[in-house]
C-alpha positions as CSV (number, residue, x, y, z in Angstrom):
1,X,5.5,26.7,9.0
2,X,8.4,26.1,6.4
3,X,9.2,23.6,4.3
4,X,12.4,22.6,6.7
5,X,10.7,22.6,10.1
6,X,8.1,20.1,9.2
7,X,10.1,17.7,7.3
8,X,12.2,18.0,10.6
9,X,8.6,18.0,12.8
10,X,7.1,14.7,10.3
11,X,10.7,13.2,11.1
12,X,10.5,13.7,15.1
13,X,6.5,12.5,14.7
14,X,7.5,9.6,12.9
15,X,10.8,8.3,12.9
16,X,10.9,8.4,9.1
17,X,11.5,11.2,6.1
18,X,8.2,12.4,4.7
19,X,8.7,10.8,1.3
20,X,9.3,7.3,3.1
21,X,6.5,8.1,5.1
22,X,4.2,8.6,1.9
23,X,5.2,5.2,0.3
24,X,5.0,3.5,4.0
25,X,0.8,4.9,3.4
26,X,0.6,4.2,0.0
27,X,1.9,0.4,0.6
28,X,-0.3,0.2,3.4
29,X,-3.7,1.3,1.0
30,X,-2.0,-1.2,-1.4
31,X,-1.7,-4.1,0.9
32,X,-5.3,-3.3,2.2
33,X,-7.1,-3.5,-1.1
34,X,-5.1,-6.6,-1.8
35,X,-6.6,-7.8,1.5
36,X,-10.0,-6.7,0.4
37,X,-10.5,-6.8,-3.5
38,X,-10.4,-9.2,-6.9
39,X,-8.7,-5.4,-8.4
40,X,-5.8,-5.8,-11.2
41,X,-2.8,-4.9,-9.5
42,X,-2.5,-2.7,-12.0
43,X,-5.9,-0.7,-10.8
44,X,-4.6,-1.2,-7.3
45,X,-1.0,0.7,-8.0
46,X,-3.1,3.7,-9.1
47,X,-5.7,3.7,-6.2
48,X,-2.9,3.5,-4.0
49,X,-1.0,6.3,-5.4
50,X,1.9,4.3,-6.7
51,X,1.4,4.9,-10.2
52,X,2.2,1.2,-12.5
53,X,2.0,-2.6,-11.4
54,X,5.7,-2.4,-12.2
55,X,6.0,0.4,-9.7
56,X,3.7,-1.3,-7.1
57,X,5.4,-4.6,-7.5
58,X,9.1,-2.8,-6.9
59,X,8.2,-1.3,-3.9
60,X,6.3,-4.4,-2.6
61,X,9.1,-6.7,-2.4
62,X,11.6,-4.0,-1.4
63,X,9.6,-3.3,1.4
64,X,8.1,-6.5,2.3
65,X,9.9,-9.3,0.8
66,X,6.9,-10.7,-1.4
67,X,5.3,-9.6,-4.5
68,X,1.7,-8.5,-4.7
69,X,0.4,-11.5,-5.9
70,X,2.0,-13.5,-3.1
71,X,0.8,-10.9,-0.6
72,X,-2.8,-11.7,-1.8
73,X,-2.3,-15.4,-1.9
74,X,-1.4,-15.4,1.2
75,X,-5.0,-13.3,2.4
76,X,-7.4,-15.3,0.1
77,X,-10.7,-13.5,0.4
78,X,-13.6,-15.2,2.2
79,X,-16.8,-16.1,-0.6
80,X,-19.2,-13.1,0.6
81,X,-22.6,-14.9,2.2
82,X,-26.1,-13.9,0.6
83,X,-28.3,-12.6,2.5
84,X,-31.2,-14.6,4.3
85,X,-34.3,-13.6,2.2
């Protein structure tokens, strides 16, 4: 398959360019360990593929209107119970 028939295939599939399509998954890995994990935002840009904080944080309010830190204020995590010995 060439390069042009599936950017034009990913675009039909998706509604989106492949590119936006890659940051739209990256910021959805991002948003999911801010969900899930005490991480640095720092170590949470490069899991997610995005790089720097400062790269992670740009994208984050472009996209969704809130920075990182809000976005995981706004999920606090829930204290993890021991278990019953």
């Amino acid at each position: 398959m060439s390069r042009r028939t599936f950017y034009r295939r990913l675009q039909q599939a998706t509604g989106t360019t492949p590119l936006q399509w890659l940051l739209n998954q990256r910021l959805a890995q991002a948003q999911s360990l801010l969900e899930s994990t005490d991480l640095p935002v720092e170590k949470i840009a490069k899991l997610s593929g995005l790089g720097t904080a400062n790269n992670l944080r740009h994208h984050f309010v472009k996209q969704l209107g809130i920075s990182p830190s809000g976005y995981r204020n706004a999920f606090p995590r829930q204290p993890q119970e021991s278990p019953a010995k």
